[in-house]
N, CA, C, O and CB atoms as a CASP TS submission, in Angstrom:
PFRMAT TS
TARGET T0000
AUTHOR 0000-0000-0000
METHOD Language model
MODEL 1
PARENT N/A
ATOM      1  N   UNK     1     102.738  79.066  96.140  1.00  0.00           N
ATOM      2  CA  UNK     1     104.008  78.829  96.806  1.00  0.00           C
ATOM      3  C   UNK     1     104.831  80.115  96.867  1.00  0.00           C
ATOM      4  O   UNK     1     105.034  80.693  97.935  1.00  0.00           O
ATOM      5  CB  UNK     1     104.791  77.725  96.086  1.00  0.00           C
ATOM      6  N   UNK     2     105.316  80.563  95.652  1.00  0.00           N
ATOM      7  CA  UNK     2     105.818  82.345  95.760  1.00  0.00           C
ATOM      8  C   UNK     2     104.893  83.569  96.431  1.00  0.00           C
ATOM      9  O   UNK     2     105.330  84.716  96.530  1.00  0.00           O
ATOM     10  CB  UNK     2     105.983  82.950  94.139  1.00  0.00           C
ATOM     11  N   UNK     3     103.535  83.167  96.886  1.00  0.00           N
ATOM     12  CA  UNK     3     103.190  84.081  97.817  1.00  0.00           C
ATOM     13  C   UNK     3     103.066  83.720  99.067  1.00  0.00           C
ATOM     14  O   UNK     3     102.570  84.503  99.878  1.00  0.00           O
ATOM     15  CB  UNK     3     102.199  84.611  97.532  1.00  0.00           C
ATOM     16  N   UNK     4     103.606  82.152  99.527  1.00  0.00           N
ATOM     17  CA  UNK     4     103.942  82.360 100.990  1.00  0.00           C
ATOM     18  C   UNK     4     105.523  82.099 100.999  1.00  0.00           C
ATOM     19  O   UNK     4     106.159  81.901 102.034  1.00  0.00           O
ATOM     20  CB  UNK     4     103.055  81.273 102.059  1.00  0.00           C
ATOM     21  N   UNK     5     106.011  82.122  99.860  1.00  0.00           N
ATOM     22  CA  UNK     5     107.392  82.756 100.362  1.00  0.00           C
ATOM     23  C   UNK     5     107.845  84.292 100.317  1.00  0.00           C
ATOM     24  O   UNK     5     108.936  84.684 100.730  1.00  0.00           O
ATOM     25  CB  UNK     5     108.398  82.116  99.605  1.00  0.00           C
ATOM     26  N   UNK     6     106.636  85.283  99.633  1.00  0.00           N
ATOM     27  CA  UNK     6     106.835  86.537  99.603  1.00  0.00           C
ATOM     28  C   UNK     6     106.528  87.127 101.566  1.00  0.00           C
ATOM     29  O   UNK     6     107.067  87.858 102.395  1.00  0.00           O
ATOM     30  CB  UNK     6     105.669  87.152  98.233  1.00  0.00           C
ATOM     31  N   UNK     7     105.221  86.135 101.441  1.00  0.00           N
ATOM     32  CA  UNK     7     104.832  86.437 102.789  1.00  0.00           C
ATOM     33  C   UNK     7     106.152  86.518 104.183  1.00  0.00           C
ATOM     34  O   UNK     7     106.394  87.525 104.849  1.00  0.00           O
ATOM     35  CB  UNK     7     103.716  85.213 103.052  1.00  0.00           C
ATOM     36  N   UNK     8     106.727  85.368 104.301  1.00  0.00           N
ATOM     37  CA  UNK     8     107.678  84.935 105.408  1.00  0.00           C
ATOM     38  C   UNK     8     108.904  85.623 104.811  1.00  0.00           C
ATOM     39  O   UNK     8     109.725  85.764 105.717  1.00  0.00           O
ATOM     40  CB  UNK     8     107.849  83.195 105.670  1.00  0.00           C
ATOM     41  N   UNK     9     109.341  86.086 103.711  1.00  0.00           N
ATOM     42  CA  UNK     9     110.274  87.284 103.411  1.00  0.00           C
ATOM     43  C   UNK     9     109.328  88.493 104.197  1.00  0.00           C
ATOM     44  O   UNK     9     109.912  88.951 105.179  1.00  0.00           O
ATOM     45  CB  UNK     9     110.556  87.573 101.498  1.00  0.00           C
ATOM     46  N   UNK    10     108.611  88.807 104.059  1.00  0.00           N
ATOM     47  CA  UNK    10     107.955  90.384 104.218  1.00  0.00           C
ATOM     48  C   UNK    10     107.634  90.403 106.204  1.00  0.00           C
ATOM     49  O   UNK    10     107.993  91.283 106.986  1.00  0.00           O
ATOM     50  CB  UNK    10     105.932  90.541 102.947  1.00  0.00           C
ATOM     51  N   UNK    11     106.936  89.237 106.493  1.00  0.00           N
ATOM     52  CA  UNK    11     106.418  89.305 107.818  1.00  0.00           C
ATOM     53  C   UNK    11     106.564  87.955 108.165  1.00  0.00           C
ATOM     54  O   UNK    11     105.554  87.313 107.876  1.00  0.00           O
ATOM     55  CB  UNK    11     104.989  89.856 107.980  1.00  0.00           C
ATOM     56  N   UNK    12     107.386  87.344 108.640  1.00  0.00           N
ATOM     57  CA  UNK    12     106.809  85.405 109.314  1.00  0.00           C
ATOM     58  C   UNK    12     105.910  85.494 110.199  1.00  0.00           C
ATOM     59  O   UNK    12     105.444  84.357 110.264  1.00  0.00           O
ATOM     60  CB  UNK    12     108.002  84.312 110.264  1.00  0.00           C
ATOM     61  N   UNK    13     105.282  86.255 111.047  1.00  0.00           N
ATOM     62  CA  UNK    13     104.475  86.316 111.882  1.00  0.00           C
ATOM     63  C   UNK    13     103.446  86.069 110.931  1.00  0.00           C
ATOM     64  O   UNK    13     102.870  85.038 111.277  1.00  0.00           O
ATOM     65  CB  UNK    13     104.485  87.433 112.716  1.00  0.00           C
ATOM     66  N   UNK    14     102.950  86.538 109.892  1.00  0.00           N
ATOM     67  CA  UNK    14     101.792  85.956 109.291  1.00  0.00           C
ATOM     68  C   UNK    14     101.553  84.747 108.839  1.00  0.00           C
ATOM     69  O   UNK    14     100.482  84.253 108.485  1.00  0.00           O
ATOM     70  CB  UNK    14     101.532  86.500 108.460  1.00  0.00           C
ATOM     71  N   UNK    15     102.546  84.325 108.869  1.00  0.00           N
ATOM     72  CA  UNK    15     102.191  82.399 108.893  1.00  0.00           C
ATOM     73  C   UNK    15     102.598  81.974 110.808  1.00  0.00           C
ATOM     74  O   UNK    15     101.954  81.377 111.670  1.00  0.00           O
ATOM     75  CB  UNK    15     103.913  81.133 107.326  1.00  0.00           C
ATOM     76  N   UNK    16     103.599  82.468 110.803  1.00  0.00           N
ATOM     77  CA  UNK    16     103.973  81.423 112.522  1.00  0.00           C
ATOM     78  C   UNK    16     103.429  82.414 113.606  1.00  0.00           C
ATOM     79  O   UNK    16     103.264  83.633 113.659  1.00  0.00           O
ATOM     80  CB  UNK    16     106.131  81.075 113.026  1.00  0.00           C
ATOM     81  N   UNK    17     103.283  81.661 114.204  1.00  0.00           N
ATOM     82  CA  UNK    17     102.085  82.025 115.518  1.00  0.00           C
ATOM     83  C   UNK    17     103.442  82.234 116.839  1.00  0.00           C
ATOM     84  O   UNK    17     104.207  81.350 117.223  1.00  0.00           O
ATOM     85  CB  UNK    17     100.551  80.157 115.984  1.00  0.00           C
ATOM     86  N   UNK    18     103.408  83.151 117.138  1.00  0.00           N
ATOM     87  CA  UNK    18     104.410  83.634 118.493  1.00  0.00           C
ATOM     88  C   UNK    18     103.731  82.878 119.207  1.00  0.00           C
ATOM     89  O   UNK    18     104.315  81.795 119.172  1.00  0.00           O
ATOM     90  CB  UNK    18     104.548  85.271 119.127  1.00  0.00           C
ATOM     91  N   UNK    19     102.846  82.798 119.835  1.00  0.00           N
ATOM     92  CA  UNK    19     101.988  81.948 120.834  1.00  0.00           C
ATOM     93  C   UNK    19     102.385  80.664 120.773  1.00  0.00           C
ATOM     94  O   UNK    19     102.846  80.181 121.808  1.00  0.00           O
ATOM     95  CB  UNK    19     100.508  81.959 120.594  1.00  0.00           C
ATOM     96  N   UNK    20     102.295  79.784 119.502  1.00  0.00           N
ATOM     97  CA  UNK    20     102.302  78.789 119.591  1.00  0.00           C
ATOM     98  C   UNK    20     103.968  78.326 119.829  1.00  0.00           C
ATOM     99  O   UNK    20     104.265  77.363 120.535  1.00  0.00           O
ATOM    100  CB  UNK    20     101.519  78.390 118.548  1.00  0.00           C
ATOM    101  N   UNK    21     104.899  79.106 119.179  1.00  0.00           N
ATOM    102  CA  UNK    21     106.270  78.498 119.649  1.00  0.00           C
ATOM    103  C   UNK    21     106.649  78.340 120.896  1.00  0.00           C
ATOM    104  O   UNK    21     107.254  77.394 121.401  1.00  0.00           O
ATOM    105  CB  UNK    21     107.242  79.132 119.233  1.00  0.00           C
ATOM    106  N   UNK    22     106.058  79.828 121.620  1.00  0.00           N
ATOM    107  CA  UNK    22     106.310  79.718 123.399  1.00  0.00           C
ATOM    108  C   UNK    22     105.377  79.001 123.863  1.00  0.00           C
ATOM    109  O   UNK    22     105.241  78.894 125.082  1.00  0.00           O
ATOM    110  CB  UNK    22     106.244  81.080 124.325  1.00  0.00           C
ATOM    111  N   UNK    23     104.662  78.456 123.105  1.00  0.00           N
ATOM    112  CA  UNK    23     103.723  77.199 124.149  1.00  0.00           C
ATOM    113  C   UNK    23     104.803  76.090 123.797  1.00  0.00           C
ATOM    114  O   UNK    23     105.346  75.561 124.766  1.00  0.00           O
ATOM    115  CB  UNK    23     101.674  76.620 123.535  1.00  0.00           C
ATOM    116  N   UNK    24     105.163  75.694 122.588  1.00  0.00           N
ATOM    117  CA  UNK    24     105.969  74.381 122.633  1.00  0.00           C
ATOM    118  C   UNK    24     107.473  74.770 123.669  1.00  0.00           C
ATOM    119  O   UNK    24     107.888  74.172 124.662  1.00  0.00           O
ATOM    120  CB  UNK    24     106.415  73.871 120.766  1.00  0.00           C
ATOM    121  N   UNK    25     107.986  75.901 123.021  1.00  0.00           N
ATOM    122  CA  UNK    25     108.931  75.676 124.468  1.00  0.00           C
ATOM    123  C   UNK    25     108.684  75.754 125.844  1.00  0.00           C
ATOM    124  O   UNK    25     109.494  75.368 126.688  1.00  0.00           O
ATOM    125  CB  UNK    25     109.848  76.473 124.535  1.00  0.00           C
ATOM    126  N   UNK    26     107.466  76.298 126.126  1.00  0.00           N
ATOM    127  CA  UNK    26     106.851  75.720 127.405  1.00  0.00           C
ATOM    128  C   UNK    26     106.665  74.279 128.044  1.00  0.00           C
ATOM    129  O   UNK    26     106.656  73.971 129.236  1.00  0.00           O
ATOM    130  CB  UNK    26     105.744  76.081 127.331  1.00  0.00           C
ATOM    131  N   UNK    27     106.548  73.635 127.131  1.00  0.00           N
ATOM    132  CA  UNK    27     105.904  72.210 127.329  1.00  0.00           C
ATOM    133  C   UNK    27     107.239  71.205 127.226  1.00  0.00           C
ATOM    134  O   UNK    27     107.337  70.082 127.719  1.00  0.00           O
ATOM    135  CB  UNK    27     104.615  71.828 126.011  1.00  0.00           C
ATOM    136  N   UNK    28     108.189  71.897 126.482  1.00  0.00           N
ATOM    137  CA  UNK    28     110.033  71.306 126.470  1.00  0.00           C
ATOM    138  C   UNK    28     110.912  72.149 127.680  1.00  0.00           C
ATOM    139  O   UNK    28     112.137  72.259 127.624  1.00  0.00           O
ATOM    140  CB  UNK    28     111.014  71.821 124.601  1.00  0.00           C
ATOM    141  N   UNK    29     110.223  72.622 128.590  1.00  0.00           N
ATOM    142  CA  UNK    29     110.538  73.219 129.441  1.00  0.00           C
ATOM    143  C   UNK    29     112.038  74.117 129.445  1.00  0.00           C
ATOM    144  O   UNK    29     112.938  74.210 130.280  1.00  0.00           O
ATOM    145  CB  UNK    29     110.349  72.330 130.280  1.00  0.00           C
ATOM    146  N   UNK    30     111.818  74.733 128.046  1.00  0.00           N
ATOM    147  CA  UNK    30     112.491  75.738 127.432  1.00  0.00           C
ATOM    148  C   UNK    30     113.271  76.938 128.080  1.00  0.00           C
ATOM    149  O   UNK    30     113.171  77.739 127.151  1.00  0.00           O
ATOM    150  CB  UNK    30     111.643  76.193 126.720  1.00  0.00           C
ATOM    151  N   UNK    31     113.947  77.566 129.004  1.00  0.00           N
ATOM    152  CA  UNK    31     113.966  78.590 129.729  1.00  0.00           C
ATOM    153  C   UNK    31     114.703  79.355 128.569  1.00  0.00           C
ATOM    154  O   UNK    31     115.540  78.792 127.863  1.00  0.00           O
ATOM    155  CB  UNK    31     114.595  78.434 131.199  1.00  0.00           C
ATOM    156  N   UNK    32     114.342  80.667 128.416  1.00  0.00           N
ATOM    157  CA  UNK    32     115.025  81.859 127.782  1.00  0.00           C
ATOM    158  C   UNK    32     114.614  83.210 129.009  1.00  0.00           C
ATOM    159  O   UNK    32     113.794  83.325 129.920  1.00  0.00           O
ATOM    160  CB  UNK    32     114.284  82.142 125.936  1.00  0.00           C
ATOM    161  N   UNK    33     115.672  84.056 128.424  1.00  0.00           N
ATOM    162  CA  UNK    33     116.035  85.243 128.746  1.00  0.00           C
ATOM    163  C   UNK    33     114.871  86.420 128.448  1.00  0.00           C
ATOM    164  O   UNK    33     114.437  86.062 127.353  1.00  0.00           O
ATOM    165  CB  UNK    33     117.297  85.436 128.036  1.00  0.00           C
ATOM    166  N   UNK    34     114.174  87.560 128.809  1.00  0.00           N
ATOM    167  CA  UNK    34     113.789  88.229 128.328  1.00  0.00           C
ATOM    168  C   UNK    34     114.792  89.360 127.439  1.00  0.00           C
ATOM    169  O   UNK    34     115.550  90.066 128.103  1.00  0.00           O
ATOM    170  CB  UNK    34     113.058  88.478 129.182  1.00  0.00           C
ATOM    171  N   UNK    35     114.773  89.499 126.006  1.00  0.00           N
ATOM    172  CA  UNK    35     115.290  90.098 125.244  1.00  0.00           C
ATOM    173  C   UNK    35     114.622  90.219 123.300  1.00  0.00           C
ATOM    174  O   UNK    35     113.546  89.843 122.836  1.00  0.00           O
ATOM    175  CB  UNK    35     116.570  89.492 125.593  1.00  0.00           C
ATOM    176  N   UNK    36     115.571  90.755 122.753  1.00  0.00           N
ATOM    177  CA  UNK    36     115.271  91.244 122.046  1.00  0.00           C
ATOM    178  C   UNK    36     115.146  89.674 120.539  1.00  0.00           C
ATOM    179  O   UNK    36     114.722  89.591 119.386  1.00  0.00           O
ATOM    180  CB  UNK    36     116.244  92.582 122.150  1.00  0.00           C
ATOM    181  N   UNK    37     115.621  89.013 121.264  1.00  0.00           N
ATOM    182  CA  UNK    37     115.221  87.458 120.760  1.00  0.00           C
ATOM    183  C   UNK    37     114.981  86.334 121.368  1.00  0.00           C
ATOM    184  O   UNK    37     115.752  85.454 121.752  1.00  0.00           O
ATOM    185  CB  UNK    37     116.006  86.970 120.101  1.00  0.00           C
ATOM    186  N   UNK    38     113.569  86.457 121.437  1.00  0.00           N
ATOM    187  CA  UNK    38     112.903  85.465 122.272  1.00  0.00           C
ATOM    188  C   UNK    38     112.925  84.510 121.298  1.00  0.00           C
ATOM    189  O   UNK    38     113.588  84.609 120.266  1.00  0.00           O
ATOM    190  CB  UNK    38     111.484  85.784 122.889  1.00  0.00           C
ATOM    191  N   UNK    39     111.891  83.149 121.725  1.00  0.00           N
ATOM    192  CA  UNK    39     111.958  82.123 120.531  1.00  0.00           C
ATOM    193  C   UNK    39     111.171  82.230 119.954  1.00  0.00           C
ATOM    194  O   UNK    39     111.266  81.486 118.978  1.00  0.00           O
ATOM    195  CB  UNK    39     112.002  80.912 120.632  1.00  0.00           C
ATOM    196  N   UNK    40     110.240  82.836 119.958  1.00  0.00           N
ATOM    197  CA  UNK    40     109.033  83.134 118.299  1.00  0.00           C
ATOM    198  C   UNK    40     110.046  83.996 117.211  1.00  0.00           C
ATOM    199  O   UNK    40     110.191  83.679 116.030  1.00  0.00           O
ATOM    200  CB  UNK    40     107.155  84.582 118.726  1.00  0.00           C
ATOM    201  N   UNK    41     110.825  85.357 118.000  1.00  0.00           N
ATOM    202  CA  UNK    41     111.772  85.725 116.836  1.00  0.00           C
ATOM    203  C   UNK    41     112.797  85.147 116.372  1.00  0.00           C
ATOM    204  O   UNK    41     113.170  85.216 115.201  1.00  0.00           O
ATOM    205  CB  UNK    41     112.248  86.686 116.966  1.00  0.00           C
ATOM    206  N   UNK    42     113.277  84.593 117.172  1.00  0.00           N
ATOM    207  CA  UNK    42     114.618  83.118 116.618  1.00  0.00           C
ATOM    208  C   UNK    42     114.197  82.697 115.619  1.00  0.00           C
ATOM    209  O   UNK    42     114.541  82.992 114.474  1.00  0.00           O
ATOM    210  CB  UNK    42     114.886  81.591 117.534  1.00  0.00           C
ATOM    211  N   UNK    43     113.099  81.679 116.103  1.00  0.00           N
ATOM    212  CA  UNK    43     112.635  81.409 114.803  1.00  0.00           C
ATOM    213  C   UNK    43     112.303  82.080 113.078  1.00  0.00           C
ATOM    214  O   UNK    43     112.629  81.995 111.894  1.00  0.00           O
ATOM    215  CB  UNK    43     111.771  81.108 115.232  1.00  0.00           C
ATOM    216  N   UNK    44     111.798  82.467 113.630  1.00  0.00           N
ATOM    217  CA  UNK    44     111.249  83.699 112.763  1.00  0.00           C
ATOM    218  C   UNK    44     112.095  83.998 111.725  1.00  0.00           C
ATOM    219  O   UNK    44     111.938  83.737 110.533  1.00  0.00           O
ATOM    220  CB  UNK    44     111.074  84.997 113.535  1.00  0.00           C
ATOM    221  N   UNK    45     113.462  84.850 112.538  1.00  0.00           N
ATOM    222  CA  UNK    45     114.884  85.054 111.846  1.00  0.00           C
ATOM    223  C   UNK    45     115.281  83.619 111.151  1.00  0.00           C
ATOM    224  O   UNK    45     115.235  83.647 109.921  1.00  0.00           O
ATOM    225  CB  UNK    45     116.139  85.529 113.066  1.00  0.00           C
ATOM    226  N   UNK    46     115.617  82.521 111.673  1.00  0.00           N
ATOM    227  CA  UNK    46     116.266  81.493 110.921  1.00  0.00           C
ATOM    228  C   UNK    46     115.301  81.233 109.631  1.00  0.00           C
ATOM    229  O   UNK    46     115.853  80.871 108.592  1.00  0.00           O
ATOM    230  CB  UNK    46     116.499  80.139 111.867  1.00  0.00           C
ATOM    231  N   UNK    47     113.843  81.404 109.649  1.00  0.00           N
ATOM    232  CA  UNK    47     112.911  80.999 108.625  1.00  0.00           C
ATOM    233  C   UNK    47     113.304  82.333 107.412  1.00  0.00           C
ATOM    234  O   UNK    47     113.725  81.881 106.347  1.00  0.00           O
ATOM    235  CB  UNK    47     111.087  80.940 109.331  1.00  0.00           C
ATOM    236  N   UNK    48     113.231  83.485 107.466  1.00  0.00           N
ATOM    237  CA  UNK    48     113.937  84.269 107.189  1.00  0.00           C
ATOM    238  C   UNK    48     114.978  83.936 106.757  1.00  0.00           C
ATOM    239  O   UNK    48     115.063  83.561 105.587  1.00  0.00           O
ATOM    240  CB  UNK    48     114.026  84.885 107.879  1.00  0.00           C
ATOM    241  N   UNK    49     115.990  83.979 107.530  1.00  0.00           N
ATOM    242  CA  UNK    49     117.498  83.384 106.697  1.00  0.00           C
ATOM    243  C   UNK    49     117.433  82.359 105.425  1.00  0.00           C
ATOM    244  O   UNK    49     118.040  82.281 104.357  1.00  0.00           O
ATOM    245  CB  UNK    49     118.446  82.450 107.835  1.00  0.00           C
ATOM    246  N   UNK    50     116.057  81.367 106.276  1.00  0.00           N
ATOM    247  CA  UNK    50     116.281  80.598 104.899  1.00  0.00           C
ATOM    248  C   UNK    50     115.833  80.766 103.379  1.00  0.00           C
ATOM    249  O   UNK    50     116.394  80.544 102.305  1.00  0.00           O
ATOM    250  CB  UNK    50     115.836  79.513 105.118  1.00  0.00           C
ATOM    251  N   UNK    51     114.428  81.312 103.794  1.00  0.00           N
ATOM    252  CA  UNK    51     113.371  81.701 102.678  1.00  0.00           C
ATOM    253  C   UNK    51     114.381  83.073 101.943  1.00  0.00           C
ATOM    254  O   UNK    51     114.009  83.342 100.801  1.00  0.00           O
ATOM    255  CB  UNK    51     111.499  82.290 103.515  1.00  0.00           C
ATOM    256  N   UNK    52     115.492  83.874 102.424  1.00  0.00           N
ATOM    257  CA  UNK    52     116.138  84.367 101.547  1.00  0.00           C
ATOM    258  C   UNK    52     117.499  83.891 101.036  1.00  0.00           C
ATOM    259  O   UNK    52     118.462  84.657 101.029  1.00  0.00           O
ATOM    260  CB  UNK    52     116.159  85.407 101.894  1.00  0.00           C
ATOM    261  N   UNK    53     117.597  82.343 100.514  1.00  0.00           N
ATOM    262  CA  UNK    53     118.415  82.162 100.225  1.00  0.00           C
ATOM    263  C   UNK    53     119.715  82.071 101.229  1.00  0.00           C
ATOM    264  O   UNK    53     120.823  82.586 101.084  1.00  0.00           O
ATOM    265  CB  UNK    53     118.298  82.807  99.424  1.00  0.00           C
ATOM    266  N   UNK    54     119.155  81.144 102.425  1.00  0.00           N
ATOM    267  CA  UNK    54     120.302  81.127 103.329  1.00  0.00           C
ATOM    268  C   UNK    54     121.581  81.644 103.321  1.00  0.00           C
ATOM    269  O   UNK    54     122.677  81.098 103.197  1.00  0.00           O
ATOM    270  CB  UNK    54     120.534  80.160 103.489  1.00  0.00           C
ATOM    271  N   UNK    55     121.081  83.376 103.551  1.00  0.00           N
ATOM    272  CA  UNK    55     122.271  84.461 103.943  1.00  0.00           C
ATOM    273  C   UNK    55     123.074  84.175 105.087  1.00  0.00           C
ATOM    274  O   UNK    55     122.477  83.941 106.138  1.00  0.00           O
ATOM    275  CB  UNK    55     121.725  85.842 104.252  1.00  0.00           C
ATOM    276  N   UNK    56     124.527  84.149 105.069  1.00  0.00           N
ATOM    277  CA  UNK    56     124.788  84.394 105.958  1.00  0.00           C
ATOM    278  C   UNK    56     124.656  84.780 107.170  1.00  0.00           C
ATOM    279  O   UNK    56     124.131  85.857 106.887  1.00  0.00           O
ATOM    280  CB  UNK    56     125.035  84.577 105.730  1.00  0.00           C
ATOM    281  N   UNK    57     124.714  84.794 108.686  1.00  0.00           N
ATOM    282  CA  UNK    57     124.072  84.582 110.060  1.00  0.00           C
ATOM    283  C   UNK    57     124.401  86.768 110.437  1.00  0.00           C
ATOM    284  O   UNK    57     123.819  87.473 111.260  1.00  0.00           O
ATOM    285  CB  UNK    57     125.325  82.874 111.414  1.00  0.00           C
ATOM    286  N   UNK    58     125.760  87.250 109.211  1.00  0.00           N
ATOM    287  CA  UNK    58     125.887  88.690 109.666  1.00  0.00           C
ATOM    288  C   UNK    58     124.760  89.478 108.818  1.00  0.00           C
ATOM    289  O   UNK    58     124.500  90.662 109.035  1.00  0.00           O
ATOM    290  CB  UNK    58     127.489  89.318 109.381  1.00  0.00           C
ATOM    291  N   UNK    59     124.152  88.741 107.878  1.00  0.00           N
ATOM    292  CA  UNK    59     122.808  89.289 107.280  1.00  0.00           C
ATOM    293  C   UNK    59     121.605  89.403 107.748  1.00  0.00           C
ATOM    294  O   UNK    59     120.772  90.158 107.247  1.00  0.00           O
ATOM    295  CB  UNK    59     122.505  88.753 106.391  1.00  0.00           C
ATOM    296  N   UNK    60     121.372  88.599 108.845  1.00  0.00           N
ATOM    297  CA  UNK    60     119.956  88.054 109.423  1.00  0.00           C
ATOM    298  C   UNK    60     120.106  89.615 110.398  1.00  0.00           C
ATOM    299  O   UNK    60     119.100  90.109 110.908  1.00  0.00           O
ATOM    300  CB  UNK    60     119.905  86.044 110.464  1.00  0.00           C
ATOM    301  N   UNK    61     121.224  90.136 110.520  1.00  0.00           N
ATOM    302  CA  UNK    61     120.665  91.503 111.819  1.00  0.00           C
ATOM    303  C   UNK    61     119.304  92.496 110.753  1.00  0.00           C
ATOM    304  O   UNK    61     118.274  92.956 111.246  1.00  0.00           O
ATOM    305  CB  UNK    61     122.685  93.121 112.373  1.00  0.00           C
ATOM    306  N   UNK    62     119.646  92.593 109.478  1.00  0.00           N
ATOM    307  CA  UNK    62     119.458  93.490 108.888  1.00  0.00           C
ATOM    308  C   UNK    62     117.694  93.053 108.501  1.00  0.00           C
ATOM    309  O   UNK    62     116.741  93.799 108.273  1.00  0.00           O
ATOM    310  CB  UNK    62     120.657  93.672 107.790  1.00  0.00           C
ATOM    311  N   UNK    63     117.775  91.619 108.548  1.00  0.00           N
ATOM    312  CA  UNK    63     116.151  91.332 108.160  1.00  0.00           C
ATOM    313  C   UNK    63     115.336  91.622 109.416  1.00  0.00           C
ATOM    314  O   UNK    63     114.155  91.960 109.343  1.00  0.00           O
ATOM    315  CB  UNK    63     115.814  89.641 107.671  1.00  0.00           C
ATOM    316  N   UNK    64     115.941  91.493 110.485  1.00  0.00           N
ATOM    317  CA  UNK    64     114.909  92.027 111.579  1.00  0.00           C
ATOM    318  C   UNK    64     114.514  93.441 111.821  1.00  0.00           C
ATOM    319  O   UNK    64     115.157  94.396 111.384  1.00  0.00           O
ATOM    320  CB  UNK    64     115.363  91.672 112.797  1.00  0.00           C
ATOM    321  N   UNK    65     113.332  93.547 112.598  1.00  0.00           N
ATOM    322  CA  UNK    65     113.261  94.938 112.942  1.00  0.00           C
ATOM    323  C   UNK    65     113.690  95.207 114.768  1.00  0.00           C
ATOM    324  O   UNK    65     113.313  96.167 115.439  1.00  0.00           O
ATOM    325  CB  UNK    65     111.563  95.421 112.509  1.00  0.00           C
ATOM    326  N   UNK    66     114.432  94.226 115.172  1.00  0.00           N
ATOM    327  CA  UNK    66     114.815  94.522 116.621  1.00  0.00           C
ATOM    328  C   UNK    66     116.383  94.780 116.517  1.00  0.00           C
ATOM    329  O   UNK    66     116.922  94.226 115.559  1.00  0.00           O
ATOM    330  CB  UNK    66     114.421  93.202 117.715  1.00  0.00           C
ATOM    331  N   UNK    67     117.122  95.465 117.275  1.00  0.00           N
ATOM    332  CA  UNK    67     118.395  95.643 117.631  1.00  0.00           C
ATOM    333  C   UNK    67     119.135  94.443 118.699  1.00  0.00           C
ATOM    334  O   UNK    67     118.940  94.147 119.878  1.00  0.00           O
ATOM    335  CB  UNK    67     118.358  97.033 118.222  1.00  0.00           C
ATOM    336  N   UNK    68     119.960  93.998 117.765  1.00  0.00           N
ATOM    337  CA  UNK    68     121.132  92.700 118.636  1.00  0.00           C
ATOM    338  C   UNK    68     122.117  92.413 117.416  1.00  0.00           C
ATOM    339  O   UNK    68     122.173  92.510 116.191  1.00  0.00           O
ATOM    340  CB  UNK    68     120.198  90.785 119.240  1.00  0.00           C
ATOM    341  N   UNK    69     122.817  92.022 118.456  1.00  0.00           N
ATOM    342  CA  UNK    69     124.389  91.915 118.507  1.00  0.00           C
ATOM    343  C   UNK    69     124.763  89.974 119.067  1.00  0.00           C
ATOM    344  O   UNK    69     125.922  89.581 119.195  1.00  0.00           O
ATOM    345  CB  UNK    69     125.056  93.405 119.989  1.00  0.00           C
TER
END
């Protein structure tokens, strides 16, 4: 259990599948923006937020490696 929460602290892509989120919002006929948070990283970030102790939403810039505001 503490090494797939080290994991989704370090990388969530190694458990969640980018593919598979934009297939489900495909199929919920999802529309997003092209940018620097699509919904595999949304996700990603909120799983993040949580697995560190649901930080605050001005902390989550700092766990990513993309730039937004």
């Amino acid at each position: 259990m503490l090494r797939r929460l080290r994991q989704i602290k370090e990388d969530p892509f190694q458990i969640l599948q980018p593919t598979v989120i934009e297939s489900i919002c495909d199929e919920l006929d999802y529309d997003w923006r092209s940018g620097p948070l699509d919904p595999a990283h949304t996700v990603a970030l909120f799983v993040q937020q949580i697995a560190e102790g649901n930080v605050p939403c001005t902390e989550v810039c700092h766990l990513s490696d993309r730039q937004f505001q």
